[in-house]
N, C-alpha and C positions, 0 to 999 in steps of 0.2 A: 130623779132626772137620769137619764141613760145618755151613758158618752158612746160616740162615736167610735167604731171601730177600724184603727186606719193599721196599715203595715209597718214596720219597724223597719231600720236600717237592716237588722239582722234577717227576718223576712226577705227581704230583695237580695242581699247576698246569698242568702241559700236558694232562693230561684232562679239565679244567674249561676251559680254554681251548677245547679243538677242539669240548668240549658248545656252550660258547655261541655259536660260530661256526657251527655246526649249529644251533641253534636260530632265530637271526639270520635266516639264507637259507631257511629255513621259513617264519618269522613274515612275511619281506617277500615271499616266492613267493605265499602267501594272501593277502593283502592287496586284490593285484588281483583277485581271484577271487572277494573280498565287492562290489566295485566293479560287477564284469561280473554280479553277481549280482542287483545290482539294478538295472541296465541293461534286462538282459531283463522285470525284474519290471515295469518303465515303460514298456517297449515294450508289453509286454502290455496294462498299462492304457489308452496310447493305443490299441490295436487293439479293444479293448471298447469305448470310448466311441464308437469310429467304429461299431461296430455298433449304438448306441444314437442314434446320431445317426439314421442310415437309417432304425431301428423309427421315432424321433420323426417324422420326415420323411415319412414313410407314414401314419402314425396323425395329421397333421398338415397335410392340402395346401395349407390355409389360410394356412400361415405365409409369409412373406415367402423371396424366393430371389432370387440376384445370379445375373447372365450368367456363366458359367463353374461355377456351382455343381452345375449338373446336378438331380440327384435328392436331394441335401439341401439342407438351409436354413437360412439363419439363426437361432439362438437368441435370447429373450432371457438366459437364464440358465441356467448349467450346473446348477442346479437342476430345469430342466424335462426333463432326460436320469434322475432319479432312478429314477421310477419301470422307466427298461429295466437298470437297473445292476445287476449281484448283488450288489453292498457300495457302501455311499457311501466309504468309503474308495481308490477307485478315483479319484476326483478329489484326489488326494494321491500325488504321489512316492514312489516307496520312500527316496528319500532327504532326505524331509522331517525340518527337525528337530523332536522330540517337540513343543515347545511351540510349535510353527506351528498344529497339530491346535487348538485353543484360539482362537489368532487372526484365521485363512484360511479362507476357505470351502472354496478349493482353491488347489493348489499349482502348477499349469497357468496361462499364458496362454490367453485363448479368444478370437484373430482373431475363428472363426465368430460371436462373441456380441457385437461391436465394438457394431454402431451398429443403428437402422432404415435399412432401405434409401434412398436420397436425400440419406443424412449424408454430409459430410465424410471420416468413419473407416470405412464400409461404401463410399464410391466409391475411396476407396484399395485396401480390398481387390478391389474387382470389378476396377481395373488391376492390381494383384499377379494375380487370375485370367484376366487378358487374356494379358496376360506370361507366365504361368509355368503354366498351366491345371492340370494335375493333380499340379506340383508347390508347389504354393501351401501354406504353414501354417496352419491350422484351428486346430490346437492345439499347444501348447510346451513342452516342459521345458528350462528351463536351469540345471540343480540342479550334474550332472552333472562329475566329472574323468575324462579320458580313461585314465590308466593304475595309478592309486592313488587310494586314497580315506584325503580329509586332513582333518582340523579346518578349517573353512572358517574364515579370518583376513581380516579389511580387508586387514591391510599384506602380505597372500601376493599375490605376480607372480604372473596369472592364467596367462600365457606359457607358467610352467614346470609351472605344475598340468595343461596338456591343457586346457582348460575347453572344449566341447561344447552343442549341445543338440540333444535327441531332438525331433524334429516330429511330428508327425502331418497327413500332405498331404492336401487335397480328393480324390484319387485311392484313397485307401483304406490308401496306404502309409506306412511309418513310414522315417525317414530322419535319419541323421546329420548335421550339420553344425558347422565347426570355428569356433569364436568366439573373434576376439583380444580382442575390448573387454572391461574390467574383469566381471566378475561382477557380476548382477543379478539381483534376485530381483523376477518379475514374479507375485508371489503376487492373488489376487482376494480382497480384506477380506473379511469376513464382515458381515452384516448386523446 
């Protein structure tokens, strides 16, 4: 007589086991891939804004310009770029968080909008545009973790998170750079 061949206790723990270790190296392989996802989506917005800047700059000759700036200018307010923008949400990170939108007019640092020309914080940047001409920052994201994206924590080692910021340079280009200093959020209040 032939008995039936069923699965053991021990059988189903180890195929629930190797499930979840297969799920595991799934969920953590995507992870970075939400992170680079919205990398690109910030690059991109910096790459808009720059083209917003030029329309403003053109439609604008009036406006004040530093040595090194070339053919754009000074803002006073990233609000005066609205009108070339396709979404005002463009001055917002993809990795803002939800209740920033509420608080921040935008999510970006804006060198270009520092000061009038003759201040203190506008002859800073015209030596940053002495020094480093078309790779000078205009505008800033430092939202950003280099290889995963984590609940952003006070007591998280910035160190081990990667931590980054996307620029956007007086040349037109967007560029990476690696920041050791603690995580800061230079968001611009709202009015």
């Amino acid at each position: 007589m032939r008995g039936t061949r069923a699965f053991t206790v021990l059988d189903v723990v180890l195929a629930l086991l190797i499930l979840a270790l297969l799920a595991g190296l799934i969920f953590t392989s995507l992870t970075p891939s939400r992170e680079q996802a919205r990398q690109a989506a910030c690059i991109s917005n910096l790459r808009q804004i720059y083209a917003a800047l030029e329309l403003y700059a053109q439609d604008n000759d009036w406006a004040e310009a530093l040595p090194g700036l070339d053919h754009l200018r000074l803002i006073r307010s990233h609000r005066d770029l609205t009108p070339y923008l396709k979404s005002s949400k463009i001055v917002y990170c993809p990795d803002t968080p939800s209740d920033a939108f509420e608080i921040w007019s935008s999510t970006y640092s804006w060198p270009i909008m520092s000061a009038p020309v003759g201040s203190p914080v506008a002859d800073m940047l015209a030596e940053k545009l002495r020094l480093h001409g078309a790779d000078t920052p205009i505008v800033v994201c430092s939202i950003h973790d280099e290889m995963y994206y984590l609940p952003r924590e006070a007591s998280a080692d910035s160190s081990l998170l990667g931590r980054f910021e996307i620029q956007l340079c007086a040349g037109g280009h967007v560029k990476k750079n690696r920041v050791d200093q603690p995580r800061t959020y230079n968001f611009t209040r709202g009015e």
